[in-house]
Each structure stands twice: as C-alpha cells, then as structure tokens.
mmCIF file of the C-alpha atoms, coordinates in Angstrom:
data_MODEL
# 
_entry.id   MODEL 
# 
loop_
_atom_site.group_PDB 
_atom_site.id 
_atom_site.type_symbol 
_atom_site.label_atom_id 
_atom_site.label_alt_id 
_atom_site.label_comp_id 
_atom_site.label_asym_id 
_atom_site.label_entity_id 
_atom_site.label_seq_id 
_atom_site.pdbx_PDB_ins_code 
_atom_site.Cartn_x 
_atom_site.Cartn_y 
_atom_site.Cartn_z 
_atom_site.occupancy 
_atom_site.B_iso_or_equiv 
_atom_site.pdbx_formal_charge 
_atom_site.auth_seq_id 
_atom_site.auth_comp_id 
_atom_site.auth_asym_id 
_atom_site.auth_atom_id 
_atom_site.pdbx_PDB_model_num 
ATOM 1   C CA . UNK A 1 1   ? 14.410 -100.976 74.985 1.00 0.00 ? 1   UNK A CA 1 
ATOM 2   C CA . UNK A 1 2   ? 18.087 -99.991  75.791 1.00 0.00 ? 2   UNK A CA 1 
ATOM 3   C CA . UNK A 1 3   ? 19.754 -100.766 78.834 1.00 0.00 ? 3   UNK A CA 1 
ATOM 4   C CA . UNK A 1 4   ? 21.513 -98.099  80.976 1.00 0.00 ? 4   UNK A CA 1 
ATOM 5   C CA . UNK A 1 5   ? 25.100 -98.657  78.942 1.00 0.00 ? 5   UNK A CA 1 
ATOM 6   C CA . UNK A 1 6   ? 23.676 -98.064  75.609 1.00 0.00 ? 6   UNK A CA 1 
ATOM 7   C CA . UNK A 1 7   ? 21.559 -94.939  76.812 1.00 0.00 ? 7   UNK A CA 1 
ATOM 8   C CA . UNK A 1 8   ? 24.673 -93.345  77.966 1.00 0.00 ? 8   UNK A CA 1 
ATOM 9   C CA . UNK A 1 9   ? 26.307 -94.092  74.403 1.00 0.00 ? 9   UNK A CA 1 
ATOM 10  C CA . UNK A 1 10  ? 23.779 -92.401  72.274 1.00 0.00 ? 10  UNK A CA 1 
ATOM 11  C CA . UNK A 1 11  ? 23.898 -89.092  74.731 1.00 0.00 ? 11  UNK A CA 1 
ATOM 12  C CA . UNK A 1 12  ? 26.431 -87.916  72.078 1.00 0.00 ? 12  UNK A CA 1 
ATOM 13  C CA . UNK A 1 13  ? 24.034 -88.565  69.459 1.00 0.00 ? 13  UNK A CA 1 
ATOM 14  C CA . UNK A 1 14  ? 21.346 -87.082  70.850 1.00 0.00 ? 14  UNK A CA 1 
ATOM 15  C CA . UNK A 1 15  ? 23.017 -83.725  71.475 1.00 0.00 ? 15  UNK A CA 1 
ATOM 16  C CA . UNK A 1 16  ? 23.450 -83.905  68.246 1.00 0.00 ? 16  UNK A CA 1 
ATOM 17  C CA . UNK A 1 17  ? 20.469 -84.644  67.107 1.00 0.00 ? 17  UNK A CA 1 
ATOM 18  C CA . UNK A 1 18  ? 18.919 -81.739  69.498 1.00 0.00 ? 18  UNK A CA 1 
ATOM 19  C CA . UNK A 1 19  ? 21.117 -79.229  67.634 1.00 0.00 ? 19  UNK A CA 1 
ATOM 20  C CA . UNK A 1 20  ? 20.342 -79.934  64.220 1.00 0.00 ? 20  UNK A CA 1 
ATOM 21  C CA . UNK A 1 21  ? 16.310 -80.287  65.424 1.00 0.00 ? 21  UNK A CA 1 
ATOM 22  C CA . UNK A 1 22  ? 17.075 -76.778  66.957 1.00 0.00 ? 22  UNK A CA 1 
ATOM 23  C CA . UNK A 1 23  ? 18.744 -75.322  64.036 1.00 0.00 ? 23  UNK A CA 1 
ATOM 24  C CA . UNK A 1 24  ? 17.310 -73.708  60.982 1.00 0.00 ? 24  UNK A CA 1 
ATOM 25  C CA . UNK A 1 25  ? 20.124 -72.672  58.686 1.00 0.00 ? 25  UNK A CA 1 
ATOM 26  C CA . UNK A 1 26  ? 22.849 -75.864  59.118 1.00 0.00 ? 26  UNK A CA 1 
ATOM 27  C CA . UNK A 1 27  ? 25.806 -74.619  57.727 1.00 0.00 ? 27  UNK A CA 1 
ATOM 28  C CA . UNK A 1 28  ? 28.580 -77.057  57.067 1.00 0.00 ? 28  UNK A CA 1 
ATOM 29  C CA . UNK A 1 29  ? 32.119 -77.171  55.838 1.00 0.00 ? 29  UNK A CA 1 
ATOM 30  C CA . UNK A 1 30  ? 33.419 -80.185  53.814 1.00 0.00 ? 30  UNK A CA 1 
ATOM 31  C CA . UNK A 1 31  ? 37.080 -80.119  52.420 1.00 0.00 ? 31  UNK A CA 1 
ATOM 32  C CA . UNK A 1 32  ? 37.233 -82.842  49.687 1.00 0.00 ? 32  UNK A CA 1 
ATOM 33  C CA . UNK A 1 33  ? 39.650 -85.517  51.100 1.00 0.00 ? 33  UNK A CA 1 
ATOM 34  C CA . UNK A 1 34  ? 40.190 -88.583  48.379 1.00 0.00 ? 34  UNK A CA 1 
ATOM 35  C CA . UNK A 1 35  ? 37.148 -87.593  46.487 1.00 0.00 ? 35  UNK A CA 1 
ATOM 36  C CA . UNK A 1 36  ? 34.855 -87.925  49.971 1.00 0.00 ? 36  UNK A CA 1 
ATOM 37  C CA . UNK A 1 37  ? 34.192 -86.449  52.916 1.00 0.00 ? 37  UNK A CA 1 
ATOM 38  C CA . UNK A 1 38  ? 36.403 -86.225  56.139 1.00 0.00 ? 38  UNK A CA 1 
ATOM 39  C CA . UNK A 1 39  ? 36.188 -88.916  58.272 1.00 0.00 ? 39  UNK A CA 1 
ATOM 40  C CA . UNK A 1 40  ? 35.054 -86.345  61.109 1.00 0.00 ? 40  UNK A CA 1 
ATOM 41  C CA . UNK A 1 41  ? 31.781 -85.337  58.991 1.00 0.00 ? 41  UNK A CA 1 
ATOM 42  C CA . UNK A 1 42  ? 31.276 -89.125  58.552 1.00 0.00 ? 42  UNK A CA 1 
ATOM 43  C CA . UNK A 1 43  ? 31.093 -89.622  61.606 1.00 0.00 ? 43  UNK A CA 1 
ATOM 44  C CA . UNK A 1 44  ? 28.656 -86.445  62.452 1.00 0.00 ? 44  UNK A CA 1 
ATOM 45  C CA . UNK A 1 45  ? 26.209 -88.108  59.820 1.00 0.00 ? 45  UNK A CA 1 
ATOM 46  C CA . UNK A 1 46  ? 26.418 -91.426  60.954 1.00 0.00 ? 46  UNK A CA 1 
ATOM 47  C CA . UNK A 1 47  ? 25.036 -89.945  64.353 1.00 0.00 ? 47  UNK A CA 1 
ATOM 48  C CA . UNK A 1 48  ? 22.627 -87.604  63.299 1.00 0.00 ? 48  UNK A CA 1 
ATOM 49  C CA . UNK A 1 49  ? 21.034 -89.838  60.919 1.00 0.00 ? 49  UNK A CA 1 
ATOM 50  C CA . UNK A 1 50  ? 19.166 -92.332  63.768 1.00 0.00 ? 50  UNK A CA 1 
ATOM 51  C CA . UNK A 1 51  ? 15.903 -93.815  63.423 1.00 0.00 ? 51  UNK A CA 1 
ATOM 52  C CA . UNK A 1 52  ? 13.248 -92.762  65.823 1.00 0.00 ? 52  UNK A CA 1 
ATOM 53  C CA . UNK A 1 53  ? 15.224 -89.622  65.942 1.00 0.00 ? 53  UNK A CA 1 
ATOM 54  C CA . UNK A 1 54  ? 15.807 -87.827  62.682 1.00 0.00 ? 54  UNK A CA 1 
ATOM 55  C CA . UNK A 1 55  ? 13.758 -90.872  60.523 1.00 0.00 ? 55  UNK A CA 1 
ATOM 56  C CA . UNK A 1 56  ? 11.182 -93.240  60.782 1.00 0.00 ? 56  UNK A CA 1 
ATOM 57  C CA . UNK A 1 57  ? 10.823 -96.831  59.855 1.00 0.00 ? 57  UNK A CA 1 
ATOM 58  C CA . UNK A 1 58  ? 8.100  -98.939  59.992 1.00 0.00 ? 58  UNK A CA 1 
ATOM 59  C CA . UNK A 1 59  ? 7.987  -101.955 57.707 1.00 0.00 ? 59  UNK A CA 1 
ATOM 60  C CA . UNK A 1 60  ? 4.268  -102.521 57.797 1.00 0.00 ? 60  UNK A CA 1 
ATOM 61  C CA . UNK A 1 61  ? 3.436  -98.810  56.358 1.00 0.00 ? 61  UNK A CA 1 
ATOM 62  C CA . UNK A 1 62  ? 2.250  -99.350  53.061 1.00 0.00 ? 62  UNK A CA 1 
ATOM 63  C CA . UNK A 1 63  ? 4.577  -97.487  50.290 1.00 0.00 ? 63  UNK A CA 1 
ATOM 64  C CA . UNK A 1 64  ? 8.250  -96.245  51.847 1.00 0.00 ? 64  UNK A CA 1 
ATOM 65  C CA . UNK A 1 65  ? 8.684  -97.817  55.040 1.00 0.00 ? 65  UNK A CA 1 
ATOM 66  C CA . UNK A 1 66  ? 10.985 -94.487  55.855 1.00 0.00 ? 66  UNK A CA 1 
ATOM 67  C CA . UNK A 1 67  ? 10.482 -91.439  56.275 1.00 0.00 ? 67  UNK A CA 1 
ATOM 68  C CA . UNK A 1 68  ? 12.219 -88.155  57.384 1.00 0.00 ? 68  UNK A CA 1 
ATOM 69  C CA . UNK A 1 69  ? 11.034 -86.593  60.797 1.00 0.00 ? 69  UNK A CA 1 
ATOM 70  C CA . UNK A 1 70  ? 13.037 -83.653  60.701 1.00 0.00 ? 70  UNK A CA 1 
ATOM 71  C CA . UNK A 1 71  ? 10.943 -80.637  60.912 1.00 0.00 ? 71  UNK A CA 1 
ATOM 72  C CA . UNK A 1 72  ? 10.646 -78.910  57.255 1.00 0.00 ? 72  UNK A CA 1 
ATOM 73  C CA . UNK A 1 73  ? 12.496 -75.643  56.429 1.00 0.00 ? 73  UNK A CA 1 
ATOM 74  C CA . UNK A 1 74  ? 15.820 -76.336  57.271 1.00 0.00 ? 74  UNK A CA 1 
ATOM 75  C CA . UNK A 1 75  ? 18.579 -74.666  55.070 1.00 0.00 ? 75  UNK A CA 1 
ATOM 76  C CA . UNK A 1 76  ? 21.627 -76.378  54.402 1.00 0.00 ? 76  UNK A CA 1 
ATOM 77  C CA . UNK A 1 77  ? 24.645 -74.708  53.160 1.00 0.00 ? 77  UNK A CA 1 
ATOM 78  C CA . UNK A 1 78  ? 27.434 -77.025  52.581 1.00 0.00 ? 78  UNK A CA 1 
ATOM 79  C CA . UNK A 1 79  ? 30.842 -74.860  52.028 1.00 0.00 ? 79  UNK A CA 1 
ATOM 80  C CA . UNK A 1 80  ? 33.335 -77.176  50.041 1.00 0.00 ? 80  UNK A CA 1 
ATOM 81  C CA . UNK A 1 81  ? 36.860 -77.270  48.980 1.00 0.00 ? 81  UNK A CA 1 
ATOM 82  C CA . UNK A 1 82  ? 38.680 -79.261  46.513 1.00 0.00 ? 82  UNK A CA 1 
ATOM 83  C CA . UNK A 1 83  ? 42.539 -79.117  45.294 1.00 0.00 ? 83  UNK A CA 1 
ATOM 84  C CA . UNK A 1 84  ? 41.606 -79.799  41.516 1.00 0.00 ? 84  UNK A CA 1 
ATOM 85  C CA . UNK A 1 85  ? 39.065 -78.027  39.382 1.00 0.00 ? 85  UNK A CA 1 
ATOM 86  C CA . UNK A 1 86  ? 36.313 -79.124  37.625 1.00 0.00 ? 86  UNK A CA 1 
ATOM 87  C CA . UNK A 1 87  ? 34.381 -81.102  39.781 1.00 0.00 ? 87  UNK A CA 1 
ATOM 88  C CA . UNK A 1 88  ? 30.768 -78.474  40.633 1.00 0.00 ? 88  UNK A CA 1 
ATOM 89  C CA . UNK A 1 89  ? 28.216 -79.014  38.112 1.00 0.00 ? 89  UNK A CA 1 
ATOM 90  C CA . UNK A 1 90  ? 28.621 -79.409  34.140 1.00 0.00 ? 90  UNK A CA 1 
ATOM 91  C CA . UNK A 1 91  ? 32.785 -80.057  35.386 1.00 0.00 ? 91  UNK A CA 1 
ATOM 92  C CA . UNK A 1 92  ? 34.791 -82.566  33.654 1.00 0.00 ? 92  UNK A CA 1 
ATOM 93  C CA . UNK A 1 93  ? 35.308 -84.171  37.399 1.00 0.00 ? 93  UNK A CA 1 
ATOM 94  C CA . UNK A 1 94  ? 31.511 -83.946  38.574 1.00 0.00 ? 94  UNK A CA 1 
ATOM 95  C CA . UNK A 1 95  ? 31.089 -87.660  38.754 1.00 0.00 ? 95  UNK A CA 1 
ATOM 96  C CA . UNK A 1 96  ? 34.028 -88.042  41.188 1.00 0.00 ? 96  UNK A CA 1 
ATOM 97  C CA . UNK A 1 97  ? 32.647 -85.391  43.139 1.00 0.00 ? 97  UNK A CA 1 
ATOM 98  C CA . UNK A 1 98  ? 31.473 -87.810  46.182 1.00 0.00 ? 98  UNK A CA 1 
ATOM 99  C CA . UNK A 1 99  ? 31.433 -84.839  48.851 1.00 0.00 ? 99  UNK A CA 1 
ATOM 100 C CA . UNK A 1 100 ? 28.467 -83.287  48.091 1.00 0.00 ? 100 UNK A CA 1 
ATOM 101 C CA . UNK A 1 101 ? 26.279 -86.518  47.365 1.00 0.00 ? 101 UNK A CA 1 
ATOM 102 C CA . UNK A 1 102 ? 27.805 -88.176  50.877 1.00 0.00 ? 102 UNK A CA 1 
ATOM 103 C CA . UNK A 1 103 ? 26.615 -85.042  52.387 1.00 0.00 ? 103 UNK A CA 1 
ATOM 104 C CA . UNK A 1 104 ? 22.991 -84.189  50.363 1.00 0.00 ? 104 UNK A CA 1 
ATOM 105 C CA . UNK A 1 105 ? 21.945 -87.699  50.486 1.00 0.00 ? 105 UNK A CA 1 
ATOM 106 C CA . UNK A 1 106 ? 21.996 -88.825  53.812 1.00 0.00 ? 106 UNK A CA 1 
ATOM 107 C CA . UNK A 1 107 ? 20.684 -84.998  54.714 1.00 0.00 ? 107 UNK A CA 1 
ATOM 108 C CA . UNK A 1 108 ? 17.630 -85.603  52.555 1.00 0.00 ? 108 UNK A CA 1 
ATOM 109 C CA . UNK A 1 109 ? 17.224 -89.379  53.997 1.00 0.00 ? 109 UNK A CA 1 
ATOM 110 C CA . UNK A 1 110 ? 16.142 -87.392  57.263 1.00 0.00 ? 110 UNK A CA 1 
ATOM 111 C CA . UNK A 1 111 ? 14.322 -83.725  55.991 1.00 0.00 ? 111 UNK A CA 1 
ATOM 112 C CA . UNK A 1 112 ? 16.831 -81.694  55.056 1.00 0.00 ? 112 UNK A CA 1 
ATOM 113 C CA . UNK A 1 113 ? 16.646 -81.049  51.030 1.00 0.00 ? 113 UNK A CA 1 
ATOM 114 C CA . UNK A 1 114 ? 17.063 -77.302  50.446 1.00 0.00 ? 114 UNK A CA 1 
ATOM 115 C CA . UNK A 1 115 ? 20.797 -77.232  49.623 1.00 0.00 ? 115 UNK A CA 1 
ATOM 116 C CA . UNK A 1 116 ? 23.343 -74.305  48.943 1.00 0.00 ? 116 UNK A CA 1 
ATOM 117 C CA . UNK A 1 117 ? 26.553 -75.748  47.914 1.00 0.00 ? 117 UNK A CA 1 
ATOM 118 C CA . UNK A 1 118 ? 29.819 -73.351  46.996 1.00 0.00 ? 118 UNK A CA 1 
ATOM 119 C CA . UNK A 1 119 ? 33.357 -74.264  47.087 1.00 0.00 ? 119 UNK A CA 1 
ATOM 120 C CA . UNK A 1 120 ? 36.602 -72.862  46.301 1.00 0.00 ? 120 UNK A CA 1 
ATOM 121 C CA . UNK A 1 121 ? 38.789 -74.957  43.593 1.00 0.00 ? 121 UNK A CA 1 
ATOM 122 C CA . UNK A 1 122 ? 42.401 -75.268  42.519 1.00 0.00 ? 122 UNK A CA 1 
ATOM 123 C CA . UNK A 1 123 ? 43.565 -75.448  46.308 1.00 0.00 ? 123 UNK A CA 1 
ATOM 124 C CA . UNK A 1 124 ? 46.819 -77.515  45.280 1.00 0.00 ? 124 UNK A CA 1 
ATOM 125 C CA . UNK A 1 125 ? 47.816 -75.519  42.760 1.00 0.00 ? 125 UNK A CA 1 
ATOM 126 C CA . UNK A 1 126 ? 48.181 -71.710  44.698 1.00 0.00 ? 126 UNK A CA 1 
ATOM 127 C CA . UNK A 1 127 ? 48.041 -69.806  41.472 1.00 0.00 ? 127 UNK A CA 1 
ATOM 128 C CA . UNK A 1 128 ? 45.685 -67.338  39.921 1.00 0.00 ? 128 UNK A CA 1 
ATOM 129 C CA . UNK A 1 129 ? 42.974 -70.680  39.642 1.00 0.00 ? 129 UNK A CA 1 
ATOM 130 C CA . UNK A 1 130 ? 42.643 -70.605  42.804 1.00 0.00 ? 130 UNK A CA 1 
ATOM 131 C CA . UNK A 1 131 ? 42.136 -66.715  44.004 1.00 0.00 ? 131 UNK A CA 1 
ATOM 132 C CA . UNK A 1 132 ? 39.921 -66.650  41.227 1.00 0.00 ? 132 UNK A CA 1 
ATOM 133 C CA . UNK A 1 133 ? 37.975 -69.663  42.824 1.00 0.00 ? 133 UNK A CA 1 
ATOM 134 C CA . UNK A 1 134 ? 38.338 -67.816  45.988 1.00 0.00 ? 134 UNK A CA 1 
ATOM 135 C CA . UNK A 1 135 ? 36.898 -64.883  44.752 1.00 0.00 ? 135 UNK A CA 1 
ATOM 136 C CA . UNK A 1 136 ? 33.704 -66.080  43.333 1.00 0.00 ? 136 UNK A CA 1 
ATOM 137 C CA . UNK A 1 137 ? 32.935 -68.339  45.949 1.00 0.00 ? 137 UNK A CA 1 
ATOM 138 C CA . UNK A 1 138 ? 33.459 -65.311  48.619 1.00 0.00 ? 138 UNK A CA 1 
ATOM 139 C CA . UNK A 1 139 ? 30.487 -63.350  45.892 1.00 0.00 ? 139 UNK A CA 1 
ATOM 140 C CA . UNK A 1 140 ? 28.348 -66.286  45.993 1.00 0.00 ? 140 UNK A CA 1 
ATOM 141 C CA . UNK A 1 141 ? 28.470 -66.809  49.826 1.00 0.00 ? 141 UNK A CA 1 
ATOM 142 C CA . UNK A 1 142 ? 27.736 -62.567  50.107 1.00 0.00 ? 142 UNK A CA 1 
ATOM 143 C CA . UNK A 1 143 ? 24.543 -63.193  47.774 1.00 0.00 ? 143 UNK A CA 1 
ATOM 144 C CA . UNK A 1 144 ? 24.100 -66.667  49.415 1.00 0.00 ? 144 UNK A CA 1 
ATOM 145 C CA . UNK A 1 145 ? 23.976 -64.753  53.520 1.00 0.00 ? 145 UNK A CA 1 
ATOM 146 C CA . UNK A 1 146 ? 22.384 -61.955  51.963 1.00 0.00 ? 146 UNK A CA 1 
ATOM 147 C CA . UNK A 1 147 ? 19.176 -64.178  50.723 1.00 0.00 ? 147 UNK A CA 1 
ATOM 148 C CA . UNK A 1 148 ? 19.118 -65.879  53.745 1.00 0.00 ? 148 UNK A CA 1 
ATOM 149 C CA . UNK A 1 149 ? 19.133 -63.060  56.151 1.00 0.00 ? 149 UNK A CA 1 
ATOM 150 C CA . UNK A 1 150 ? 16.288 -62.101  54.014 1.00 0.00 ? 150 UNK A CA 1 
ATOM 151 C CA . UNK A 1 151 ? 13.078 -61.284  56.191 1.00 0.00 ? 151 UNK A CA 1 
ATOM 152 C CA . UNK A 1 152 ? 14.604 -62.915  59.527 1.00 0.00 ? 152 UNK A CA 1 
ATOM 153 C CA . UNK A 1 153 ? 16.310 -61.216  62.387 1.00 0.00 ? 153 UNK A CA 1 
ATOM 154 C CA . UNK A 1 154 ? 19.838 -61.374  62.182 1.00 0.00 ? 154 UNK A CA 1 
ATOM 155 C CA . UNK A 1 155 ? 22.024 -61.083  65.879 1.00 0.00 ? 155 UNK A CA 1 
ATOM 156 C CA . UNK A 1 156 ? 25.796 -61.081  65.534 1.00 0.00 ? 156 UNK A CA 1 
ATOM 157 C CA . UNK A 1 157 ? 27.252 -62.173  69.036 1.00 0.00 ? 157 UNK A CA 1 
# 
C-alpha cells in the first residue's frame, strides 16, 4: 500500500519500467568511468530493477525466493568504452572491468540474459590503438545489427 506521495515518486520508475517491458532489443551505452558505470546508468538500474515490477519476491516460495518477471527474449546490447586496453575477455585488465558485470548482473536479476557487449579501447591514448579499436568494434556492431535485423521488420524513422 503506498500513499498518494510515494505513487507520484515511482511514476518515473514506472515509465521506465513500461519502456524496457515494451522493448525487445535494449540497447545501451556505458563509457567506463573509474572502472564502473556512470552514475546516470546507476541510477536507470536502480529504477528499473523494482520488485513487483521487473522481479518477484516471495519468501515463502520454496527454492529462490526471486525471480525475474521480465518477459523472455529481450536482447541486450551494451556498447562500452574504456580509455585503457585490455580489459574485454582473456585482457590483462578483465577483472577490473566492473562495467559490464554492474550492467549484466542486475539485467539478468530481472530477465534480461542474452547479452552483446562491444567497446572501443585505448580512448586516452588517440593513437593508432585506438582507431584500430574503433574499427573493429564499428565491424562487430555491422555483424552485431545485421544478426539482429535478421528475420524481423526493420523501420528507420
């Protein structure tokens, strides 16, 4: 039971919540700020991820007592960017790599596990690192679209 003050707090929230219910393919860009996430996205997770809404608890329910109620099928592709190198998968940096983890964890918490990640590297250092970075990430993100347009109609605006 909320009163009439708390209702009107959580309209934000629920917007938000509508949109990503609504959406199929959330796309999502994440520049690496001190290892994590902006403060921004933060705060976009902190109100899309609402029980009753987007998971549901129930500590009597024998096994988990959550569970995600987002509908299934959503694609998430989470565009990064990071001024240092070495921090996507088998990198020296991977375990400092908090971005994608503060992002794919509390996304799975509510239904949404089929994850794309690319990101362009080297940002800081504006030499051939990074428009070789830039490069491959722009190839992945053609094959990436390309994959998902796949078998669904497509309308530019």
């Amino acid at each position: 039971t909320r009163s009439g003050w708390m209702t009107e707090t959580l309209l934000e929230s629920d917007s938000l919540v509508d949109e990503l219910q609504a959406a199929d393919v959330i796309l999502i860009g994440a520049p690496m700020y001190n290892f994590g996430v902006p403060s921004p996205l933060k705060a976009w997770i902190d109100n899309v991820v609402r029980v009753g809404r987007t998971f549901g608890f129930d500590r009597t329910r024998q096994g988990a007592p959550y569970w995600p109620m987002l509908a299934p099928g959503k694609q998430l592709v989470l565009l990064a960017s990071r001024g240092d190198g070495g921090y996507g998968a088998g990198g020296p940096l991977v375990a400092s790599n908090l971005v994608e983890a503060s992002v794919r964890v509390p996304l799975a918490y509510i239904g949404v596990t089929d994850v794309e990640c690319v990101a362009v590297e080297w940002d800081e250092f504006a030499d051939e690192r990074v428009a070789a970075s830039l490069a491959a990430a722009e190839a992945e993100i053609e094959l990436l679209v390309d994959r998902l347009a796949a078998g669904r109609t497509v309308m530019a605006a």
